[in-house]
PAKE-158766 format. One record per residue: residue in three letters; residue number from 1; y, x, z of N, C-alpha, C in turn. Coordinates in pm, 1 decimal. Example, Ala and Ser with C-alpha at 12.3 -4.5 7.8 and 13.67 -1.06 7.14 Angstrom:
! PAKE-158766
+------+-----+----------+----------+----------+----------+----------+----------+----------+----------+----------+
! rest !  nr !     n_py !     n_px !     n_pz !    ca_py !    ca_px !    ca_pz !     c_py !     c_px !     c_pz !
+------+-----+----------+----------+----------+----------+----------+----------+----------+----------+----------+
!  ALA !   1 !   -569.0 !   1319.0 !    780.0 !   -450.0 !   1230.0 !    780.0 !   -330.0 !   1320.0 !    780.0 !
!  SER !   2 !   -225.0 !   1285.0 !    708.0 !   -106.0 !   1367.0 !    714.0 !      3.0 !   1290.0 !    787.0 !
+------+-----+----------+----------+----------+----------+----------+----------+----------+----------+----------+
//
This chain:
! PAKE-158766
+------+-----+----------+----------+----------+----------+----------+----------+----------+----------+----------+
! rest !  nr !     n_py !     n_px !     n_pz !    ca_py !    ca_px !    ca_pz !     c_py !     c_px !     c_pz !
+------+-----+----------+----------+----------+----------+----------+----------+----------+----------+----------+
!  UNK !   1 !    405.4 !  -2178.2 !    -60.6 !    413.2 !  -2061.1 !   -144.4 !    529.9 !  -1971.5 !   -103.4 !
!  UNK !   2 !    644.4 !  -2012.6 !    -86.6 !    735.6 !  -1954.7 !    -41.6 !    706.0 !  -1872.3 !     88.6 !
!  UNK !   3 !    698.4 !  -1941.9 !    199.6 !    633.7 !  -1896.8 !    356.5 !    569.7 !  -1762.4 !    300.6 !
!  UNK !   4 !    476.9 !  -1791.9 !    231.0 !    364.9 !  -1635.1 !    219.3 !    431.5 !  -1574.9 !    151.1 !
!  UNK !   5 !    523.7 !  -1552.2 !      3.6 !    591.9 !  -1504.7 !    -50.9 !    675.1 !  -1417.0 !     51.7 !
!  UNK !   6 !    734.3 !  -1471.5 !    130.9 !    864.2 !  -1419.0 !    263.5 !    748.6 !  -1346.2 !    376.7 !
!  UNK !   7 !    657.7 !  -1402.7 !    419.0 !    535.2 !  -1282.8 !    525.3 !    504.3 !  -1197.1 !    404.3 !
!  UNK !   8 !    470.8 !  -1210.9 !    323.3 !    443.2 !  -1096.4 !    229.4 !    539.7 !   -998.4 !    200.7 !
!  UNK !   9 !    676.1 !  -1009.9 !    198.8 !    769.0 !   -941.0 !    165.0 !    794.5 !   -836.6 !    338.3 !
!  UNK !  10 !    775.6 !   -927.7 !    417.1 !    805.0 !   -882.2 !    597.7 !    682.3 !   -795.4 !    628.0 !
!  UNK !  11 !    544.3 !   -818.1 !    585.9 !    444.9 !   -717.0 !    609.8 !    467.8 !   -601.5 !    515.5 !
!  UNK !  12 !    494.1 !   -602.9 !    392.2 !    532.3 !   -472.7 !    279.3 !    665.5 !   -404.4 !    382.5 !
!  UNK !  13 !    748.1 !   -467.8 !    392.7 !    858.5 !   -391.5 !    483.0 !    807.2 !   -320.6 !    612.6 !
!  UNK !  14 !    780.4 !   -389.4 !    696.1 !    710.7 !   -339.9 !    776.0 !    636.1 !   -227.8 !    779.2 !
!  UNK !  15 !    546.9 !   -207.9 !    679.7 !    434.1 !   -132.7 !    682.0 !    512.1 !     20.1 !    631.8 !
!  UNK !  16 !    646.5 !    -37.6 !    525.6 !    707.2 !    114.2 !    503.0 !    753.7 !    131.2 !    587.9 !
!  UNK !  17 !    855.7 !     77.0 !    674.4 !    908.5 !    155.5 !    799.3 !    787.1 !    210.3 !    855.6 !
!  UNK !  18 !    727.1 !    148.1 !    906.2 !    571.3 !    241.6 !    962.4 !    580.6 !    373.1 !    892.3 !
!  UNK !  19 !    549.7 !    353.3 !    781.5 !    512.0 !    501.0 !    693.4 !    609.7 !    614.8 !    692.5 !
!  UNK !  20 !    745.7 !    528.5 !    680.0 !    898.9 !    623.5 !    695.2 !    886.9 !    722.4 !    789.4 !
!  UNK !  21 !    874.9 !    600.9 !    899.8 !    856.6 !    685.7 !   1019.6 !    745.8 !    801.6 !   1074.7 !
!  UNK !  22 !    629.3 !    759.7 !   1059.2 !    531.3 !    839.0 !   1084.9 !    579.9 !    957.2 !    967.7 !
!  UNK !  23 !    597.0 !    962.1 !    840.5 !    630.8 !   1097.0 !    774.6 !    727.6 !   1161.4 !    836.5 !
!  UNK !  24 !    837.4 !   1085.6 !    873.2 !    967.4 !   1151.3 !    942.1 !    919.7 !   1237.2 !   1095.8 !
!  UNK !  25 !    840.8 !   1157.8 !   1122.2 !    779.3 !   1264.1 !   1263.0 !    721.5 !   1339.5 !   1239.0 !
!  UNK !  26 !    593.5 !   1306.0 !   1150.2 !    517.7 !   1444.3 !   1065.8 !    607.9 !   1555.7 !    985.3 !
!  UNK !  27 !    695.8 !   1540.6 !    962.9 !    805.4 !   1641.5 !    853.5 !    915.8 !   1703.8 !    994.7 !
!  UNK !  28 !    894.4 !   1677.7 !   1105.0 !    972.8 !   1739.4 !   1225.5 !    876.1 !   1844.5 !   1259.5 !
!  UNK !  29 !    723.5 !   1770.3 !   1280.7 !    608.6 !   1839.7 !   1361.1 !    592.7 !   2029.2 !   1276.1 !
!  UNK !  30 !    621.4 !   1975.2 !   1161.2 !    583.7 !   2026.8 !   1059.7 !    712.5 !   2164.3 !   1035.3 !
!  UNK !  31 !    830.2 !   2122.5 !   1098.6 !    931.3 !   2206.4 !   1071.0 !    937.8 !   2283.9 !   1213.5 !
!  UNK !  32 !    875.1 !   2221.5 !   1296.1 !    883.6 !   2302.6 !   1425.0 !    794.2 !   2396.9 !   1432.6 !
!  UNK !  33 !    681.7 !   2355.7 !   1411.9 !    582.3 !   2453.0 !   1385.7 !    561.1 !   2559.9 !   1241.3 !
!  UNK !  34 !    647.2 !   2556.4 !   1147.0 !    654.7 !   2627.4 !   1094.7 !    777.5 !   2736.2 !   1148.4 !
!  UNK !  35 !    911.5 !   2669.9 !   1230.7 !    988.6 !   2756.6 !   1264.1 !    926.4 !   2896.5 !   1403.4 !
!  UNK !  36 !    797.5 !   2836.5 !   1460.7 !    731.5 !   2872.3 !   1547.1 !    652.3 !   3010.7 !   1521.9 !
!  UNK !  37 !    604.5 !   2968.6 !   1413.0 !    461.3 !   3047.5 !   1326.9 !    573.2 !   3139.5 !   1324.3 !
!  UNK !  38 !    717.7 !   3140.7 !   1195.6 !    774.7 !   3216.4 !   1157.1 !    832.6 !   3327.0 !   1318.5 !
!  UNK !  39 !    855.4 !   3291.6 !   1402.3 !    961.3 !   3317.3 !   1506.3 !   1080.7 !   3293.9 !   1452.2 !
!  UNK !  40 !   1141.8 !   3201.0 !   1430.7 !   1289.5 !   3164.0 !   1324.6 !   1361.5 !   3050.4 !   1466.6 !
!  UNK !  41 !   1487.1 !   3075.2 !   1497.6 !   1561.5 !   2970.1 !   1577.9 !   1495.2 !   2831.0 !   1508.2 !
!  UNK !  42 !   1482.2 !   2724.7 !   1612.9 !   1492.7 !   2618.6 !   1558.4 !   1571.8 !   2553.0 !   1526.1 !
!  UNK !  43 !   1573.6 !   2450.2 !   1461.9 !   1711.5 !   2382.0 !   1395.0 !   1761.8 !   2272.6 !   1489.1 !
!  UNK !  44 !   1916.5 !   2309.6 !   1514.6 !   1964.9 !   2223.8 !   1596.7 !   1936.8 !   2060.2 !   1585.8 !
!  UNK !  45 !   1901.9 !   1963.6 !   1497.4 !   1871.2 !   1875.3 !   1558.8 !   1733.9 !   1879.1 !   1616.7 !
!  UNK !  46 !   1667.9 !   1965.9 !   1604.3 !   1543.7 !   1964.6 !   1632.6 !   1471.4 !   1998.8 !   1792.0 !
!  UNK !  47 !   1619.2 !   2071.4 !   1836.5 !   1568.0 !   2161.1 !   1982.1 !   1548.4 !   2029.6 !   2102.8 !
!  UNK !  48 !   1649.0 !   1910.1 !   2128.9 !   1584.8 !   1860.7 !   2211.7 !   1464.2 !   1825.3 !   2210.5 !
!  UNK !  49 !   1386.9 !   1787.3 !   2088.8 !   1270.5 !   1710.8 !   2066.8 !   1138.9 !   1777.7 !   2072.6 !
!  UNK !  50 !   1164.8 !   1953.9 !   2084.6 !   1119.4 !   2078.5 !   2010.6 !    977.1 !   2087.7 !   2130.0 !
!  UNK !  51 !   1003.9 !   2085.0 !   2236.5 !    897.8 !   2110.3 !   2299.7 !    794.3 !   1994.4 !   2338.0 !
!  UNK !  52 !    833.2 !   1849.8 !   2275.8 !    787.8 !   1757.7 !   2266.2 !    681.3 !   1758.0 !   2188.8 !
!  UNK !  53 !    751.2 !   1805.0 !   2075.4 !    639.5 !   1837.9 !   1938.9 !    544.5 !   1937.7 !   1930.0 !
!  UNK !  54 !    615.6 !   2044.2 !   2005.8 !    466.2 !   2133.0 !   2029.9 !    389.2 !   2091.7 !   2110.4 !
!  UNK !  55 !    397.6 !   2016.6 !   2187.2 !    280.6 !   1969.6 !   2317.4 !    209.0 !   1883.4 !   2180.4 !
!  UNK !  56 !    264.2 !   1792.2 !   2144.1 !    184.4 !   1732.1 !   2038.2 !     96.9 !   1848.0 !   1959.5 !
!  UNK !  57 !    151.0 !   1917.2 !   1899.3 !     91.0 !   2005.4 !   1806.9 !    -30.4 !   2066.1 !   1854.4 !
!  UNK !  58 !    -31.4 !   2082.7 !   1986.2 !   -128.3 !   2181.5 !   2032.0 !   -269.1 !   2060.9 !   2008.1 !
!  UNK !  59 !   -244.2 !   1930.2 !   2023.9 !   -414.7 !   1873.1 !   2015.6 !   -395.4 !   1800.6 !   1881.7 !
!  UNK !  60 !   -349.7 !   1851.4 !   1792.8 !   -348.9 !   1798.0 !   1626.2 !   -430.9 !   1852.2 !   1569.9 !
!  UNK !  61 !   -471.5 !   1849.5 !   1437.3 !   -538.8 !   1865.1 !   1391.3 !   -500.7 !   1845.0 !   1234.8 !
!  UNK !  62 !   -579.6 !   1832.6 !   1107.2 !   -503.1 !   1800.3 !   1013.8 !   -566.1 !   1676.5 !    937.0 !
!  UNK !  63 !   -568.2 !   1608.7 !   1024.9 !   -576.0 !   1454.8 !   1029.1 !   -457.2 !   1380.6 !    969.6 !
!  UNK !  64 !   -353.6 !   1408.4 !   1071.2 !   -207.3 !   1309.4 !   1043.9 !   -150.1 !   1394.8 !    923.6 !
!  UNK !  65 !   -192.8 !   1479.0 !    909.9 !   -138.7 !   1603.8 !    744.1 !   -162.8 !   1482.6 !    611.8 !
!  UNK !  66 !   -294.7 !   1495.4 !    634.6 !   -368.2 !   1405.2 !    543.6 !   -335.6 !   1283.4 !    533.4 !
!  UNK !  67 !   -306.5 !   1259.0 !    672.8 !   -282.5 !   1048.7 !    671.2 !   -163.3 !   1092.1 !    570.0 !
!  UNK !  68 !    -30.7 !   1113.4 !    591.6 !     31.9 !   1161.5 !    525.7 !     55.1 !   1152.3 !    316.5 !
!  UNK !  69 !    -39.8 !   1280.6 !    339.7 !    -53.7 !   1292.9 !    200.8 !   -146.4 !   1188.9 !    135.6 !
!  UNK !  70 !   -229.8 !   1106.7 !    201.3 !   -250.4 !    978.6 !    114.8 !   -175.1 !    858.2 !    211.1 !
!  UNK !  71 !    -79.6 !    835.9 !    225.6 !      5.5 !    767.8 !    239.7 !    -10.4 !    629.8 !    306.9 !
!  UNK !  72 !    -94.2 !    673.5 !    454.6 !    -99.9 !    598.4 !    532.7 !   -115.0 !    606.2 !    663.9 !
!  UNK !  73 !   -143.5 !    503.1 !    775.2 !    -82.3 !    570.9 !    883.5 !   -188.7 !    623.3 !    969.5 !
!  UNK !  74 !   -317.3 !    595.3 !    936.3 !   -422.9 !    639.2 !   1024.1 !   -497.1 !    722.1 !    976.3 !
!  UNK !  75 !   -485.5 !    795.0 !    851.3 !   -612.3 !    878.4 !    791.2 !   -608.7 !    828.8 !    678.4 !
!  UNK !  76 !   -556.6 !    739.2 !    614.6 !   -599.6 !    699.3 !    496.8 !   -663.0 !    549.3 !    504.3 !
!  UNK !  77 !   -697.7 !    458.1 !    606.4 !   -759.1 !    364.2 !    643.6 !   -655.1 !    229.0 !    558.8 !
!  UNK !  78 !   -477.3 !    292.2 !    556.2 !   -448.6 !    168.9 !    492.7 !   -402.7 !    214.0 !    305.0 !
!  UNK !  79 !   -383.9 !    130.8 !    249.3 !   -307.4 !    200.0 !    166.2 !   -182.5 !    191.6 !    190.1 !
!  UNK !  80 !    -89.1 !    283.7 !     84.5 !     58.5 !    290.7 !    119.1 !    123.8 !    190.8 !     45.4 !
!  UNK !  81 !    243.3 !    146.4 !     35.5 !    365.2 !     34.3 !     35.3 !    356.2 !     45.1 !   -153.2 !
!  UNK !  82 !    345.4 !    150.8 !   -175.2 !    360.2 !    151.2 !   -320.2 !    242.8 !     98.6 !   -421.6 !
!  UNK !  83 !    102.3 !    151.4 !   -346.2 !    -19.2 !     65.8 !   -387.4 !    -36.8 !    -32.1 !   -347.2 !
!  UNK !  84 !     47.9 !   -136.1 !   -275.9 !     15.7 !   -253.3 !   -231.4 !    -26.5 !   -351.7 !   -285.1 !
!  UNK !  85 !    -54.3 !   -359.7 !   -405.5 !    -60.4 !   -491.5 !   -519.8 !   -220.4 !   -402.9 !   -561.8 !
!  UNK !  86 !   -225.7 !   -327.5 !   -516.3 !   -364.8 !   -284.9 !   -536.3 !   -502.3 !   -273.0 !   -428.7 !
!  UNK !  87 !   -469.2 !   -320.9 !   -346.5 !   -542.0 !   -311.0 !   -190.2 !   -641.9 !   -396.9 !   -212.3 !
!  UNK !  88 !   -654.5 !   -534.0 !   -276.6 !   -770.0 !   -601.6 !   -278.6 !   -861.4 !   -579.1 !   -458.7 !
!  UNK !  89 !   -833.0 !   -497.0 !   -517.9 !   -875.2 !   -492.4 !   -628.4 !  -1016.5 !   -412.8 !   -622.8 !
!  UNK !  90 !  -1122.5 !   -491.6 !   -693.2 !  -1288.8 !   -443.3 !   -683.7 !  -1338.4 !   -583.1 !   -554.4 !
!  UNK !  91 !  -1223.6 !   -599.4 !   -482.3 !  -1249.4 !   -668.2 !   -382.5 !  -1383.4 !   -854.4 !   -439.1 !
!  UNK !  92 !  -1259.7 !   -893.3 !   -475.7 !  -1302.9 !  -1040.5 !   -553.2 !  -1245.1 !  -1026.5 !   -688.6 !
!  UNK !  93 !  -1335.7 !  -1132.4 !   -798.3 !  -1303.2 !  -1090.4 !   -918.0 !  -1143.4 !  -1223.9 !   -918.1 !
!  UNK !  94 !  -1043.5 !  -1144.4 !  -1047.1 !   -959.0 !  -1225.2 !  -1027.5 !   -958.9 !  -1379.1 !  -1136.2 !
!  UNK !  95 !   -884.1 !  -1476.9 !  -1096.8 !   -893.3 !  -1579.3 !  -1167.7 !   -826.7 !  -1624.2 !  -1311.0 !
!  UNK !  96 !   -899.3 !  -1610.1 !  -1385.0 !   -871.7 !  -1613.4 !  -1527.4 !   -774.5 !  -1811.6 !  -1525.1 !
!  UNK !  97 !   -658.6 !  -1851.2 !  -1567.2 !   -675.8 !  -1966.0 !  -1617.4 !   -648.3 !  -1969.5 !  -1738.0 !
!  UNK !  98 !   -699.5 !  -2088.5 !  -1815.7 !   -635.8 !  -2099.6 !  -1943.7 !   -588.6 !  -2280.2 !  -1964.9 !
!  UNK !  99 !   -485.2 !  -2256.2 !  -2041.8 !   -448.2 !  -2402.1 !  -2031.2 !   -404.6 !  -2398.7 !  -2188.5 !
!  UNK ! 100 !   -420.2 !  -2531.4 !  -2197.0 !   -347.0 !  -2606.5 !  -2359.0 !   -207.9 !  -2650.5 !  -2367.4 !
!  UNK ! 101 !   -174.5 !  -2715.5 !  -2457.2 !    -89.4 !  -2817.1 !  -2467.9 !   -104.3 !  -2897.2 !  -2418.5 !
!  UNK ! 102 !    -29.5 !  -3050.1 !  -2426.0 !    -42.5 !  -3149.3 !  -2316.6 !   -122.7 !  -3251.6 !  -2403.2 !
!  UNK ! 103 !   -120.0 !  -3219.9 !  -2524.9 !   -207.8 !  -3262.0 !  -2674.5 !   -274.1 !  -3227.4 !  -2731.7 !
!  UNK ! 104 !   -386.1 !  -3134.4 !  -2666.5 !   -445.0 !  -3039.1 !  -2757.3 !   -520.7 !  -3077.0 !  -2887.3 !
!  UNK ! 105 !   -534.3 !  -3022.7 !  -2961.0 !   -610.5 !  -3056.7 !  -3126.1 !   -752.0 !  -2997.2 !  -3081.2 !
!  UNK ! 106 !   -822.7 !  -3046.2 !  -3158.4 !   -942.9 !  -3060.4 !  -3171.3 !   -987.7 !  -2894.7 !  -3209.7 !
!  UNK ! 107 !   -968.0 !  -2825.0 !  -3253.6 !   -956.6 !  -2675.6 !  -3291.4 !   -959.5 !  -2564.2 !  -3197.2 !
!  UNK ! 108 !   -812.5 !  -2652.3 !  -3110.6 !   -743.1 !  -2591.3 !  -2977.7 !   -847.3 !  -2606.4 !  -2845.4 !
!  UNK ! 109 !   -950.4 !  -2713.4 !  -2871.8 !  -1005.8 !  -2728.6 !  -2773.7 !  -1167.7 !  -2678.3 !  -2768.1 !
!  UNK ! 110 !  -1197.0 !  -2657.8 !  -2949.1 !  -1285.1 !  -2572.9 !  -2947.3 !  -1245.9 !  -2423.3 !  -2908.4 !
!  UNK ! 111 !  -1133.3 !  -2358.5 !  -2946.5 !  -1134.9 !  -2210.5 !  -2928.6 !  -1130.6 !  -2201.8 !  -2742.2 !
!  UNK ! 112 !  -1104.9 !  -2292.3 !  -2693.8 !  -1029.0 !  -2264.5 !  -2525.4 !  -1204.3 !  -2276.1 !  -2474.2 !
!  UNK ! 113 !  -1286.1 !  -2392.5 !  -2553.9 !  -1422.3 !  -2363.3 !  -2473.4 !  -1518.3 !  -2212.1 !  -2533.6 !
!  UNK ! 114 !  -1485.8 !  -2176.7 !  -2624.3 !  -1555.2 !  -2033.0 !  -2651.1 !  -1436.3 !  -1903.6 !  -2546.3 !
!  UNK ! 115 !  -1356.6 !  -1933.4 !  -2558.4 !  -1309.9 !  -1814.3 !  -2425.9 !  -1288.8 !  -1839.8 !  -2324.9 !
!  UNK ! 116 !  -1363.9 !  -2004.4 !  -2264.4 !  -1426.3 !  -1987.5 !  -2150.0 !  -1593.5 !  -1931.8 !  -2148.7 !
!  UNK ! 117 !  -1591.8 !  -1944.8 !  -2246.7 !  -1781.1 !  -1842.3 !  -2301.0 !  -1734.9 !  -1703.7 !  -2278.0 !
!  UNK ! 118 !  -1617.4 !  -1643.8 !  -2306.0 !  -1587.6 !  -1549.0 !  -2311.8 !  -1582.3 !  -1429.2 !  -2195.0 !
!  UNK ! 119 !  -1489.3 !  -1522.2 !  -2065.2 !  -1435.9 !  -1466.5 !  -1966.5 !  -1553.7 !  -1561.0 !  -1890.3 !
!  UNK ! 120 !  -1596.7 !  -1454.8 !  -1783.0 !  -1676.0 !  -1581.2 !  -1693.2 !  -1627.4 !  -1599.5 !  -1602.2 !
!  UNK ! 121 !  -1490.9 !  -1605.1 !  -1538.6 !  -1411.8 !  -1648.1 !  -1395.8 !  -1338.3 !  -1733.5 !  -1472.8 !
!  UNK ! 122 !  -1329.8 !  -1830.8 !  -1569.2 !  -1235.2 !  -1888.6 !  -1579.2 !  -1205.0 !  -2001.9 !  -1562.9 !
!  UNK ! 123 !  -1086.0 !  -2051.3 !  -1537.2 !  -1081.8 !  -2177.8 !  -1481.7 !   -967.3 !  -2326.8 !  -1547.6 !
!  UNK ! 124 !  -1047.3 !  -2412.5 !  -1579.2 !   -930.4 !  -2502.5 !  -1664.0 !   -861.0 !  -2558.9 !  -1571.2 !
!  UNK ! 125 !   -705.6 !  -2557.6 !  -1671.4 !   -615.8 !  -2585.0 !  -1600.4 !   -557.3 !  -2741.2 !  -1645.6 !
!  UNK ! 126 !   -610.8 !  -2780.5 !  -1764.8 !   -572.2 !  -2926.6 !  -1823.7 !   -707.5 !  -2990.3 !  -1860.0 !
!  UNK ! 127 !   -727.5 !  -3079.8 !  -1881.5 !   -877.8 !  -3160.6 !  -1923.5 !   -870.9 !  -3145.7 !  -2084.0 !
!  UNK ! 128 !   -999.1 !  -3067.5 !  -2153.9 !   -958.2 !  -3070.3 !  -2317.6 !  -1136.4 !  -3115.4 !  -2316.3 !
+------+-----+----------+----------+----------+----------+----------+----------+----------+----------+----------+
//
């Protein structure tokens, strides 16, 4: 549990630097070519990188705009770092458990079998 807990935490990291980055290049592309459109000097950190980005610019499209604005790195294909706890949902239904006491009463063990009537993924977690 731990192991996946810690890859789980290293793929979420991961995936934002990914995203950091790709916005941070998209928000350059984006300032060069607007300083362009305008005729406006470009901005000094920007000039070594400046004609880099227009060669890019010229076969773009507004693809990576979009990846962008839904907050991922190919078009939208992943979700972003913040919906992450939401990526498999609709996917599989999730697992209901229900558990008792370590004594359950006779009452306790009728109500736990009507809301397993209730929920239909559910799964016992003690023998009643």
């Amino acid at each position: 549990m731990l192991r996946r807990q810690a890859r789980l935490r290293r793929e979420y990291l991961y995936r934002k630097t990914v995203e950091d980055r790709q916005k941070s290049i998209q928000d350059k592309k984006n300032r060069v070519k607007k300083s362009l459109e305008q005729n406006v000097t470009i901005h000094g950190d920007l000039q070594k990188k400046a004609l880099h980005y227009q060669k890019k610019l010229e076969w773009e499209d507004d693809g990576p705009q979009a990846a962008i604005q839904m907050g991922a790195e190919s078009g939208g294909a992943f979700a972003n770092s913040q919906d992450d706890e939401y990526r498999y949902a609709g996917v599989e239904d999730p697992k209901i458990v229900i558990t008792t006491s370590r004594d359950p009463s006779s009452r306790l063990k009728q109500f736990v079998k009507e809301m397993r009537l209730i929920f239909p993924n559910t799964q016992r977690n003690n023998n009643f």
